[in-house]
VEXPA-803467 format. One line per field, with one value per residue: residue in three letters; y negated, z negated, x of N, C-alpha, C in turn; residue number from 0; chain. Coordinates in Angstrom, 3 decimals, padded with zeros to 6 digits, always signed. Example, Ala and Ser with C-alpha at 12.3 -4.5 7.8 and 13.67 -1.06 7.14 Angstrom:
BEGIN
r: [Ala_Ser]
nnorth: [+005.690_+002.250]
nup: [-007.800_-007.080]
neast: [+013.190_+012.850]
canorth: [+004.500_+001.060]
caup: [-007.800_-007.140]
caeast: [+012.300_+013.670]
cnorth: [+003.300_-000.030]
cup: [-007.800_-007.870]
ceast: [+013.200_+012.900]
k: [0_1]
c: [A_A]
This chain:
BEGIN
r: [Unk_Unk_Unk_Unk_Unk_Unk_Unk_Unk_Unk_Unk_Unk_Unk_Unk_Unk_Unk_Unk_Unk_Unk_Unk_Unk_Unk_Unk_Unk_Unk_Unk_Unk_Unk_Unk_Unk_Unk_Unk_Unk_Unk_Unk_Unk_Unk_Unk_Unk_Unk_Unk_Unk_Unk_Unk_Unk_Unk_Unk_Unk_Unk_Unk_Unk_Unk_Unk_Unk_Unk_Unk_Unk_Unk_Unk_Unk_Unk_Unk_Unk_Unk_Unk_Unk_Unk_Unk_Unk_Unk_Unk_Unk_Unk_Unk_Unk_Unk_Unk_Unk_Unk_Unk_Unk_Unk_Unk_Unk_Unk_Unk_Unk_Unk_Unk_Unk_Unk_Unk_Unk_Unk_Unk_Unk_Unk_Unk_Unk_Unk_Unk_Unk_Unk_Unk_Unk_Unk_Unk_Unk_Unk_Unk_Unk_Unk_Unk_Unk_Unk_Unk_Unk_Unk_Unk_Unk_Unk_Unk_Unk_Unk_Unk_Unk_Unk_Unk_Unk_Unk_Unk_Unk_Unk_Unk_Unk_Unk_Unk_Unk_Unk_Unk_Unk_Unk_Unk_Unk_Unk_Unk_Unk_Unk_Unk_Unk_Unk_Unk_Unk_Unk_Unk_Unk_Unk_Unk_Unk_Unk_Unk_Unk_Unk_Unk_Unk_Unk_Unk_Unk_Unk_Unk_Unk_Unk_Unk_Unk_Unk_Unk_Unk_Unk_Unk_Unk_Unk_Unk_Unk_Unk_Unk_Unk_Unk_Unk_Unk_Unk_Unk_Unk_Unk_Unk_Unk_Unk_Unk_Unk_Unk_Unk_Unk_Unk_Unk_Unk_Unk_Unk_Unk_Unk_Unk_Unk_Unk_Unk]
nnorth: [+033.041_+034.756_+034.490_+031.777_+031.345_+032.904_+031.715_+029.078_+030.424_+031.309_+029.022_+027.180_+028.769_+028.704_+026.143_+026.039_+028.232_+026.193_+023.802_+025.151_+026.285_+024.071_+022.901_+024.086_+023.851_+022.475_+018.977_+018.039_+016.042_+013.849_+012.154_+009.579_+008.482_+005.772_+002.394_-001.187_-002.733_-004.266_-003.576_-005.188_-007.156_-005.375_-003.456_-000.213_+002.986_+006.101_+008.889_+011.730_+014.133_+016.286_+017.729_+019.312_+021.515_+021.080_+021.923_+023.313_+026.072_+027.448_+026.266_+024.110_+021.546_+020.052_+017.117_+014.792_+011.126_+008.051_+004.949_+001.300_-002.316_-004.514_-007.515_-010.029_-009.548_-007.171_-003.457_-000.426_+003.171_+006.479_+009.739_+013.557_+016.915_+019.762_+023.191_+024.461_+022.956_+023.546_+021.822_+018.306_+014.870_+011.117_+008.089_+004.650_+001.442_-001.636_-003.711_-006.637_-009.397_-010.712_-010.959_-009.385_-011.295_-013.304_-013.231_-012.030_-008.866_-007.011_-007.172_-005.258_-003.426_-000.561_+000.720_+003.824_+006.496_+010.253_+013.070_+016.522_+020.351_+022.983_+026.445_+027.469_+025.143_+021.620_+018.165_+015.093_+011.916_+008.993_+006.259_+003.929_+002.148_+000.637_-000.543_-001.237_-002.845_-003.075_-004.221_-003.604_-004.144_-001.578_+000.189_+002.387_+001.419_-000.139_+000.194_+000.809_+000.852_+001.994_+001.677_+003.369_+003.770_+006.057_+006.124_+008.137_+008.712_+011.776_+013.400_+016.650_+019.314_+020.763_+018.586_+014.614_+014.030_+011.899_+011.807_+010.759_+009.780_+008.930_+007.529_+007.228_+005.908_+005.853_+004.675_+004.863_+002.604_+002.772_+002.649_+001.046_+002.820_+004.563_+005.520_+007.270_+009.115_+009.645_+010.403_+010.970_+012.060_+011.880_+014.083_+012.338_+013.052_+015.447_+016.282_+017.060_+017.654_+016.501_+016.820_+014.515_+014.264_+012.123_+010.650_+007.911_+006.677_+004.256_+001.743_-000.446_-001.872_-002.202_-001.870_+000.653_+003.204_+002.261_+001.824]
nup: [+009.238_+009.590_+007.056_+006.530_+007.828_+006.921_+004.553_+005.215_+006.737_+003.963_+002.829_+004.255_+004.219_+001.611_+001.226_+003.202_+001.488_-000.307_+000.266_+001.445_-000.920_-002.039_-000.175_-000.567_-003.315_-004.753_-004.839_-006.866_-009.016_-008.894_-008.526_-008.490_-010.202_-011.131_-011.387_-010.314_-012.407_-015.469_-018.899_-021.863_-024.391_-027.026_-026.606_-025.824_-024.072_-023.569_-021.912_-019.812_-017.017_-014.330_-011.266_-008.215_-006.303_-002.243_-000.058_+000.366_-001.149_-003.348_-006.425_-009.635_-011.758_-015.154_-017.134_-019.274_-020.685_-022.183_-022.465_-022.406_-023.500_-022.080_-022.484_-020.514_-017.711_-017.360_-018.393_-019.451_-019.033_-020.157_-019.498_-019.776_-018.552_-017.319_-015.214_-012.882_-011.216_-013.299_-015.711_-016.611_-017.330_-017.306_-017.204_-016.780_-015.597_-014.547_-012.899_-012.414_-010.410_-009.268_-010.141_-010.265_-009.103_-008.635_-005.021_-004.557_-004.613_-006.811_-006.980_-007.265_-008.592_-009.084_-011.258_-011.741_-013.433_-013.237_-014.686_-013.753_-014.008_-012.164_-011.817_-011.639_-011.132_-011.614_-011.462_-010.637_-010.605_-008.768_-008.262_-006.295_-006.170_-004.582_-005.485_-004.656_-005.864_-006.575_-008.356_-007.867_-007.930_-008.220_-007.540_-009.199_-011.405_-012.225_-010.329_-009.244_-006.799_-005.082_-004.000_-003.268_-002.293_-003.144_-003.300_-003.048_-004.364_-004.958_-006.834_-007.500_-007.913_-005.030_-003.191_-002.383_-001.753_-000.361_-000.576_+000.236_-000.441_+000.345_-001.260_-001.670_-004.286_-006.749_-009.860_-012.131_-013.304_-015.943_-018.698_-021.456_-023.133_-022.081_-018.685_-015.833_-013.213_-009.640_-006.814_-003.793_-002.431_+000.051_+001.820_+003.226_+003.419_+002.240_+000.126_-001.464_-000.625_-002.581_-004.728_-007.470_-010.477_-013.021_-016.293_-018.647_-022.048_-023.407_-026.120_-029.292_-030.841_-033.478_-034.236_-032.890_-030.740_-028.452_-029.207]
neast: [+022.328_+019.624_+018.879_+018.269_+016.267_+014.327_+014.692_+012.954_+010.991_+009.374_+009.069_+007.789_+005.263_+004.504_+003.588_+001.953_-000.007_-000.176_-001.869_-004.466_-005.379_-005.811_-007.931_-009.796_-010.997_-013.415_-014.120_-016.476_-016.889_-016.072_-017.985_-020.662_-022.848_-023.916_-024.664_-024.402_-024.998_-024.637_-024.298_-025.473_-023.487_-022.529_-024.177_-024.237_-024.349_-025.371_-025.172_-026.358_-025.496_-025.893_-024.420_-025.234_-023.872_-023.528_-021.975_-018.817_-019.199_-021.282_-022.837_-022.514_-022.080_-021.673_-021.738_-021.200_-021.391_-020.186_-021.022_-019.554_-019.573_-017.262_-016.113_-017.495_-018.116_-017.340_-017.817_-017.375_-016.455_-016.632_-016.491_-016.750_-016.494_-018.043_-018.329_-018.339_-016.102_-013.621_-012.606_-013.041_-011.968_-012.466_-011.830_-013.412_-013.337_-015.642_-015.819_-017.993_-018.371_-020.623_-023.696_-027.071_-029.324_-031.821_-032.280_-029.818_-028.109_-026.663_-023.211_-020.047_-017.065_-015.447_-012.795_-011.164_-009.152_-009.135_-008.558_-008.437_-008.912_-008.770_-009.597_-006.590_-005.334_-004.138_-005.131_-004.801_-005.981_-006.405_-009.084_-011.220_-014.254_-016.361_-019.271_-022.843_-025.739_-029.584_-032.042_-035.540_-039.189_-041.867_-044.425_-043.745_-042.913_-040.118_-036.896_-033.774_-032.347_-029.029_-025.526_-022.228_-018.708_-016.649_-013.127_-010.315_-007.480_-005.545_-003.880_-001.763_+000.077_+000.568_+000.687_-000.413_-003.487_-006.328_-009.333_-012.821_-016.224_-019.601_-022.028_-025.571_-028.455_-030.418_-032.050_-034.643_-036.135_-038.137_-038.922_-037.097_-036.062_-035.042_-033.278_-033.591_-031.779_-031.036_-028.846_-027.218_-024.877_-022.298_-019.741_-017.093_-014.260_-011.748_-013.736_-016.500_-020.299_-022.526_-025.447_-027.017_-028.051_-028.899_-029.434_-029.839_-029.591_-029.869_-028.737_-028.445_-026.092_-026.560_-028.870_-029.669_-030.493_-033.129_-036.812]
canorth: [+032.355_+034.959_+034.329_+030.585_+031.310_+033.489_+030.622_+028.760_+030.827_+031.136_+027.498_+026.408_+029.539_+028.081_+024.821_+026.183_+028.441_+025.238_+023.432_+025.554_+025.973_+022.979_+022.390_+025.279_+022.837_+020.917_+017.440_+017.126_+015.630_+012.254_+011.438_+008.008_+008.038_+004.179_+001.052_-002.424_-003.053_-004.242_-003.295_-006.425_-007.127_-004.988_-002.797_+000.899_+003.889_+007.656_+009.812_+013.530_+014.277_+017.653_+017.897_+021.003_+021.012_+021.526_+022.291_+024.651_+026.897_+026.232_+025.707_+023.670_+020.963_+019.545_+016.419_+013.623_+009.570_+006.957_+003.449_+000.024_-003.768_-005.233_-008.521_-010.583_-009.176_-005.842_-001.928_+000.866_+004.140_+007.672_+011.422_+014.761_+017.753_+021.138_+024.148_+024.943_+022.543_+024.204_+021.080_+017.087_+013.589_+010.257_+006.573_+003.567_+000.075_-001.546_-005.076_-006.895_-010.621_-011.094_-009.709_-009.204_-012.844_-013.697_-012.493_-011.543_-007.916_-006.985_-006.835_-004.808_-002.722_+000.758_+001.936_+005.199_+007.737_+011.666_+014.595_+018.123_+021.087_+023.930_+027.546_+027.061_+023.444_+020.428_+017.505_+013.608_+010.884_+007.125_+006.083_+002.456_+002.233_-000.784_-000.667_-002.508_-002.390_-004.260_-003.841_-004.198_-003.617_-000.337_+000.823_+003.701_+001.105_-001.057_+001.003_+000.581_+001.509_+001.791_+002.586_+002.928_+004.066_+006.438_+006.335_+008.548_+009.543_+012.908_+014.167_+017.882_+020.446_+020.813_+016.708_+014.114_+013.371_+011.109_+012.184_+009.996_+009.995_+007.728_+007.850_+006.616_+007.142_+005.223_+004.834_+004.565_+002.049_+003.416_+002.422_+000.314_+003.511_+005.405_+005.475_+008.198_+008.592_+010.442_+010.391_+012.101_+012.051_+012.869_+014.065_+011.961_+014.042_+016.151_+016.464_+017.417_+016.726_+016.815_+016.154_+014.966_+013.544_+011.927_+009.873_+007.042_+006.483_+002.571_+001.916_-001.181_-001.579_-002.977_-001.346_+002.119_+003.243_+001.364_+001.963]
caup: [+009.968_+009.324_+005.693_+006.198_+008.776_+005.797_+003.375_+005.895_+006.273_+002.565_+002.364_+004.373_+003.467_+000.210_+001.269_+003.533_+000.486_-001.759_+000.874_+001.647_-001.842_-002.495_+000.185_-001.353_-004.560_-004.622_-005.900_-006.915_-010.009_-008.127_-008.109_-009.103_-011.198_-011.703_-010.447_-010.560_-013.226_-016.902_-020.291_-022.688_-025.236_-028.159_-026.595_-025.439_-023.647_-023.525_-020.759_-019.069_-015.151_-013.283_-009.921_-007.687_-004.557_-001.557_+000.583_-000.166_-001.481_-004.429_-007.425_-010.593_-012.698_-016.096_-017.663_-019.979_-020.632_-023.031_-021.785_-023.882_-022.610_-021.887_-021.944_-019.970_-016.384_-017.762_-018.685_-019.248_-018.796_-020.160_-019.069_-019.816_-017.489_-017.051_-014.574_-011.262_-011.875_-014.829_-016.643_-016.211_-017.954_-016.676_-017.621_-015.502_-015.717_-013.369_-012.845_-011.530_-010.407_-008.528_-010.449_-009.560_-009.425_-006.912_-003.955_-004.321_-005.382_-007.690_-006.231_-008.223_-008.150_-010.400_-011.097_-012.659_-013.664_-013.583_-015.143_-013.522_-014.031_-011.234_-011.797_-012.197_-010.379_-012.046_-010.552_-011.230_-009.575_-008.800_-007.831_-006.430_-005.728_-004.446_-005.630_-004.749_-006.215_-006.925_-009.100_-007.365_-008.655_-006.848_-008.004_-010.202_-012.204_-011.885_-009.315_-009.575_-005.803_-005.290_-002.217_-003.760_-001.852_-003.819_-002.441_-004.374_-004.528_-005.551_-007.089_-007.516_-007.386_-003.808_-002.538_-002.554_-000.578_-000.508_-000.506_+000.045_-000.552_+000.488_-002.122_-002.240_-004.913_-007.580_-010.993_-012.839_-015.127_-016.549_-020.230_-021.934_-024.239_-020.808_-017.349_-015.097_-012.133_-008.820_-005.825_-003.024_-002.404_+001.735_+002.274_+003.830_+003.342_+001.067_-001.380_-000.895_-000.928_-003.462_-004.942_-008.953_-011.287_-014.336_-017.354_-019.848_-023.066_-024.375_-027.668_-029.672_-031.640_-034.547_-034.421_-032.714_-029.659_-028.437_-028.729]
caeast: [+021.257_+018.756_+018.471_+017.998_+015.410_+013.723_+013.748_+012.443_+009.330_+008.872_+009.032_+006.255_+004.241_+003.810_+002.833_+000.654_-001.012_-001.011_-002.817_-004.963_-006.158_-006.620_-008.584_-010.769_-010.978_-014.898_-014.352_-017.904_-016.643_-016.024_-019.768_-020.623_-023.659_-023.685_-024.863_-023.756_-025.681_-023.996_-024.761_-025.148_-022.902_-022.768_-025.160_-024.158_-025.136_-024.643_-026.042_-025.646_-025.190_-025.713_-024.246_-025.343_-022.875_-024.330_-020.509_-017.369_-019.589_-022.815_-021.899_-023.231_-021.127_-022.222_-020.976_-021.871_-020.647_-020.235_-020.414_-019.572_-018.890_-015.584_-016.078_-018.893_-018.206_-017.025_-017.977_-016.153_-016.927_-015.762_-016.785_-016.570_-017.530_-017.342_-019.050_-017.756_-014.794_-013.290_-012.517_-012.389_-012.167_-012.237_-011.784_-013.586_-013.138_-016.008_-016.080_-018.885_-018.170_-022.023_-024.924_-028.047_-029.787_-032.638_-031.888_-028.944_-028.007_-025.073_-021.693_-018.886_-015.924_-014.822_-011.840_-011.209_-008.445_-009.355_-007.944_-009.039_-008.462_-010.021_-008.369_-005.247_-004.668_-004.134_-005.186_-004.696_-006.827_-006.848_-010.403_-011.792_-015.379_-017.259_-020.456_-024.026_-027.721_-030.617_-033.829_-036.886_-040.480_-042.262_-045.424_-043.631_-042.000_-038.349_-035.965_-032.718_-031.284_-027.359_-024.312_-021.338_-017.827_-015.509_-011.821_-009.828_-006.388_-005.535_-002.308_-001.496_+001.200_+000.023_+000.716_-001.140_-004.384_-007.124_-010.676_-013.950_-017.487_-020.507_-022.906_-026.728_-028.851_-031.322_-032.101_-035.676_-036.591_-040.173_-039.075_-035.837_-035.278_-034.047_-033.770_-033.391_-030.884_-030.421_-027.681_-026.296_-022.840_-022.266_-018.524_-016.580_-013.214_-011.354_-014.580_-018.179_-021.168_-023.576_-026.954_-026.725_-029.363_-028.342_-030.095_-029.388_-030.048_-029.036_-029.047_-028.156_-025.125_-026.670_-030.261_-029.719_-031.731_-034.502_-038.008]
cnorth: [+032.995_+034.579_+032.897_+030.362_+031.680_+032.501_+029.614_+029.052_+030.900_+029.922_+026.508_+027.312_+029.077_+027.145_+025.064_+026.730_+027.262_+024.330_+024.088_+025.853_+024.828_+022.431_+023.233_+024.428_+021.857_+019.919_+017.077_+016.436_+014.338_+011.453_+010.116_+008.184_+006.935_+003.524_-000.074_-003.083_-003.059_-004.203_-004.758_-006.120_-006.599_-003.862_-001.286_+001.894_+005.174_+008.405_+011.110_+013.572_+016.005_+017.671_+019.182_+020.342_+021.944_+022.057_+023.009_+025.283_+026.145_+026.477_+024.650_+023.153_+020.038_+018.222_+015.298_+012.212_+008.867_+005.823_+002.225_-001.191_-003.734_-006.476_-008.857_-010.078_-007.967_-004.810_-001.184_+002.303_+005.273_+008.980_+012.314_+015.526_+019.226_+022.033_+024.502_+024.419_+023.037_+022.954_+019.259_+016.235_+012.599_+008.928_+005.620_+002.672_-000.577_-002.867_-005.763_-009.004_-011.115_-010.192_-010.146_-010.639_-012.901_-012.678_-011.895_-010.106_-007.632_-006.141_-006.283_-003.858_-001.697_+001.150_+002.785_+006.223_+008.844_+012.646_+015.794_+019.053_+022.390_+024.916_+027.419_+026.160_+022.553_+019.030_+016.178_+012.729_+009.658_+007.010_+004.427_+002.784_+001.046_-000.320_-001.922_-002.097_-003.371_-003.519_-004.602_-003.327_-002.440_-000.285_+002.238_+002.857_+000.315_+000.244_+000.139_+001.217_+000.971_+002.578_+002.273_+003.968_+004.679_+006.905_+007.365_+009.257_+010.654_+013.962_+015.567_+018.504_+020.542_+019.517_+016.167_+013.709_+012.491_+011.592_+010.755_+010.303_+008.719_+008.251_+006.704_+007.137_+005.776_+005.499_+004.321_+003.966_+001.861_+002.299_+001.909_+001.511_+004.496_+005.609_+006.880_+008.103_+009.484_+010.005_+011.318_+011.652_+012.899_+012.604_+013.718_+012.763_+014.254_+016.171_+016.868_+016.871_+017.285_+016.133_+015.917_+013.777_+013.586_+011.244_+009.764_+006.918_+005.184_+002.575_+000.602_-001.274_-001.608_-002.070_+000.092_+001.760_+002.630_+002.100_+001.592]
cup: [+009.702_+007.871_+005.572_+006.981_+007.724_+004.461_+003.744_+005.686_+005.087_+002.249_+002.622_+004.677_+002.534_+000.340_+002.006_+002.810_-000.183_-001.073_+000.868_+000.197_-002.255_-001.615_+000.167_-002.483_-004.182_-005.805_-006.210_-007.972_-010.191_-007.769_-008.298_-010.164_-012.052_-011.164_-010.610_-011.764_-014.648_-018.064_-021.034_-023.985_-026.371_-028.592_-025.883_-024.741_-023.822_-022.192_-020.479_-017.694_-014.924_-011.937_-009.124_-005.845_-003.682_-000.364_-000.226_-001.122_-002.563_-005.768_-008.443_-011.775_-013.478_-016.736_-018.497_-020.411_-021.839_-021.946_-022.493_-022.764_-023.008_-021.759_-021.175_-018.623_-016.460_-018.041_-018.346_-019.519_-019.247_-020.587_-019.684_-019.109_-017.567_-016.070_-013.657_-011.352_-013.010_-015.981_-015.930_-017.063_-017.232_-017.406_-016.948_-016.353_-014.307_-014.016_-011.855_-011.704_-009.974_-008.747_-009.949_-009.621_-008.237_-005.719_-003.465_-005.414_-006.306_-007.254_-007.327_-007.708_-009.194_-010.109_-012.068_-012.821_-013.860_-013.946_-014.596_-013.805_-013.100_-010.857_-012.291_-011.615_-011.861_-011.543_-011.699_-010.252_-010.165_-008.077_-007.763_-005.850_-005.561_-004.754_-005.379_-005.419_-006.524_-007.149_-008.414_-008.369_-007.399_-008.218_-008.917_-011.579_-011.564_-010.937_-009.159_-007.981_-005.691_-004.181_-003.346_-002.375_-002.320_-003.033_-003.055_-003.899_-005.355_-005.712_-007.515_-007.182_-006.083_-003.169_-003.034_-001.079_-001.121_-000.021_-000.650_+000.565_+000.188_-000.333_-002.203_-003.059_-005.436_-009.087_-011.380_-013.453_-015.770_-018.144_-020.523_-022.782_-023.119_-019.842_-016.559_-013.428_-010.833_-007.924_-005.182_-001.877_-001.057_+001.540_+003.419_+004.703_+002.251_+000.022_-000.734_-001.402_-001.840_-003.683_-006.880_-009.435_-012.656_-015.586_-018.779_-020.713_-023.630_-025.643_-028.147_-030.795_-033.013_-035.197_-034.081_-030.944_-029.998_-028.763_-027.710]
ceast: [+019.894_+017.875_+018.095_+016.483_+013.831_+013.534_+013.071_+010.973_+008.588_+008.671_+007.493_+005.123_+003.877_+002.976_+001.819_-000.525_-001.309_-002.254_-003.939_-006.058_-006.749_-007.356_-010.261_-011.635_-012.305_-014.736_-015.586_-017.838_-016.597_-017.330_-019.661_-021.594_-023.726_-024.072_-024.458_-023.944_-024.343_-024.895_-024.672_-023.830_-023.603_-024.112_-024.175_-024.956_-024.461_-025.970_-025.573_-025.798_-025.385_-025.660_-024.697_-025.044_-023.467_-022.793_-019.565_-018.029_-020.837_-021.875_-022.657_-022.101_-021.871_-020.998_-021.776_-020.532_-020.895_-020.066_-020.321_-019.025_-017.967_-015.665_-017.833_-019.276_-017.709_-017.678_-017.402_-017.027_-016.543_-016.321_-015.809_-017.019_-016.971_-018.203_-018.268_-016.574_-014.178_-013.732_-012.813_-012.923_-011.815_-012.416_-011.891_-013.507_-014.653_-016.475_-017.119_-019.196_-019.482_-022.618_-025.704_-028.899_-030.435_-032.525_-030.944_-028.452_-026.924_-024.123_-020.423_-018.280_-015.694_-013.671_-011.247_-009.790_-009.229_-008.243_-008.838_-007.868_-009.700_-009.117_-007.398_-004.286_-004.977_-004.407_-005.462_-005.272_-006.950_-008.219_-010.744_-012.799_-016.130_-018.742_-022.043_-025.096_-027.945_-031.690_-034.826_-037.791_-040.970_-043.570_-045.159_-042.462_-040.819_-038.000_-035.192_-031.521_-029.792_-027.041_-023.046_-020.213_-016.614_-014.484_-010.808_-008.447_-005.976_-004.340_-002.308_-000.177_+001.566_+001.291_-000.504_-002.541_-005.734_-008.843_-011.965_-015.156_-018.212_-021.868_-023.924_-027.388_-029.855_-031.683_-033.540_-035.988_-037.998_-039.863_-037.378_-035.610_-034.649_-034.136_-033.105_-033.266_-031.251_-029.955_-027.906_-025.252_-022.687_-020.379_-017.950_-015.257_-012.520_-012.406_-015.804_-019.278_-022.391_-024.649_-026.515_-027.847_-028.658_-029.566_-029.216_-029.873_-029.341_-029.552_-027.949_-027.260_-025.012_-028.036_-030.462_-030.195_-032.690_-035.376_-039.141]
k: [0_1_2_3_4_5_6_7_8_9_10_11_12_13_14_15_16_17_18_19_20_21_22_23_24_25_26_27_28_29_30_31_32_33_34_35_36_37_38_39_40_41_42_43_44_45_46_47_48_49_50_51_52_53_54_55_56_57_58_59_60_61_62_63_64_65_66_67_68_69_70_71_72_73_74_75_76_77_78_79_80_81_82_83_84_85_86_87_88_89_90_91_92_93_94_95_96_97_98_99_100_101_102_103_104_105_106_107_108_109_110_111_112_113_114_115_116_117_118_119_120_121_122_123_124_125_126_127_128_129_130_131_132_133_134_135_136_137_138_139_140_141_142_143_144_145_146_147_148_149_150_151_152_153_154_155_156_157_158_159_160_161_162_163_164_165_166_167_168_169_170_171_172_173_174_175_176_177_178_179_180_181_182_183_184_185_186_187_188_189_190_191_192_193_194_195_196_197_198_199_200_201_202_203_204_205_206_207_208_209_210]
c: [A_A_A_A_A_A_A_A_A_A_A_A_A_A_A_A_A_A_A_A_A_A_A_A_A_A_A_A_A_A_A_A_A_A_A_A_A_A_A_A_A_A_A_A_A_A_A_A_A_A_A_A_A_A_A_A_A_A_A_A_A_A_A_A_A_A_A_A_A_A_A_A_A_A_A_A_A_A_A_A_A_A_A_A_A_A_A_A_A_A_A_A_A_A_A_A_A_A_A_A_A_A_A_A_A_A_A_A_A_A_A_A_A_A_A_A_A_A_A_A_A_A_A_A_A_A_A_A_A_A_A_A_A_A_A_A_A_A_A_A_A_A_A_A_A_A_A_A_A_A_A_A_A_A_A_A_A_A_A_A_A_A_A_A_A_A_A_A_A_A_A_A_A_A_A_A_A_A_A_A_A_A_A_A_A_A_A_A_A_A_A_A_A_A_A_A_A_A_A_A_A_A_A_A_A_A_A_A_A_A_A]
């Protein structure tokens, strides 16, 4: 009896360390840096992101994107990152059935696979994000404001849990050869919250970057 009592405690000692780490673990990786907005056909982008987390400690994560159409109501998305997170890659899909037209802003949806790696976790993620924005004119140029909602399931060694963000933010449009982003990402749960500034560069499939 004692010895079962003893694997007992070892049992959900562990789980309480794996928890516990992983609730150590800043998802700032889960940003959005996006808006509803689609790329034309046959047109592309590439951009870079820096997050600096403002929860579970500071911290500073670098990453950069490709993006290409899918179709007419399509773009896809795919990251690299590294800093504070050790490692991560990701693959979106983000469909947007109601663009931006008149008065009405552009309505769409992302969803994403992640790969992390932070220490010596592994972590796997499902991600859906509703996204809105709309370009208005401002006196500094187009603006590009955005809310998006990242839900995210999050597999590990550990279990699984679900972490979410609420992210506002905006994007610049001074000039068609690149616009420039920023967010901030308030933690909902399991992730934190951050501040991250990104910028695009489009470029034509045929011609290059704009001028």
């Amino acid at each position: 009896m004692k010895n079962y009592k003893n694997l007992n405690m070892k049992y959900y000692l562990s789980i309480f360390c794996s928890l516990f780490l992983m609730s150590q673990t800043s998802f700032a990786y889960l940003s959005l840096s996006e808006t509803a907005e689609l790329i034309k056909k046959d047109h592309y982008r590439v951009g870079v992101a820096t997050q600096l987390l403002l929860t579970n400690g500071s911290g500073t994560n670098y990453g950069a994107f490709f993006d290409m159409p899918v179709g007419d109501e399509m773009n896809a998305r795919f990251t690299l990152g590294t800093g504070t997170t050790s490692f991560w890659t990701s693959g979106s899909i983000k469909w947007v059935p109601y663009p931006d037209y008149k008065q009405q802003p552009a309505i769409g949806i992302r969803g994403a696979i992640f790969y992390a790696r932070d220490a010596t976790q592994n972590f796997y993620d499902l991600q859906v994000t509703p996204i809105i924005s709309k370009i208005v004119d401002s006196q500094w140029g187009k603006l590009n404001p955005y809310v998006g909602l990242p839900i995210t399931l999050i597999y590990s060694t550990a279990k699984a849990v679900t972490a979410m963000q609420f992210v506002i933010g905006t994007e610049w449009i001074d000039k068609p050869s690149f616009q420039v982003g920023a967010e901030f990402g308030l933690n909902l749960s399991n992730s934190s919250s951050v501040i991250t500034m990104h910028v695009n560069f489009p470029f034509d499939g045929n011609i290059g970057f704009r001028q």
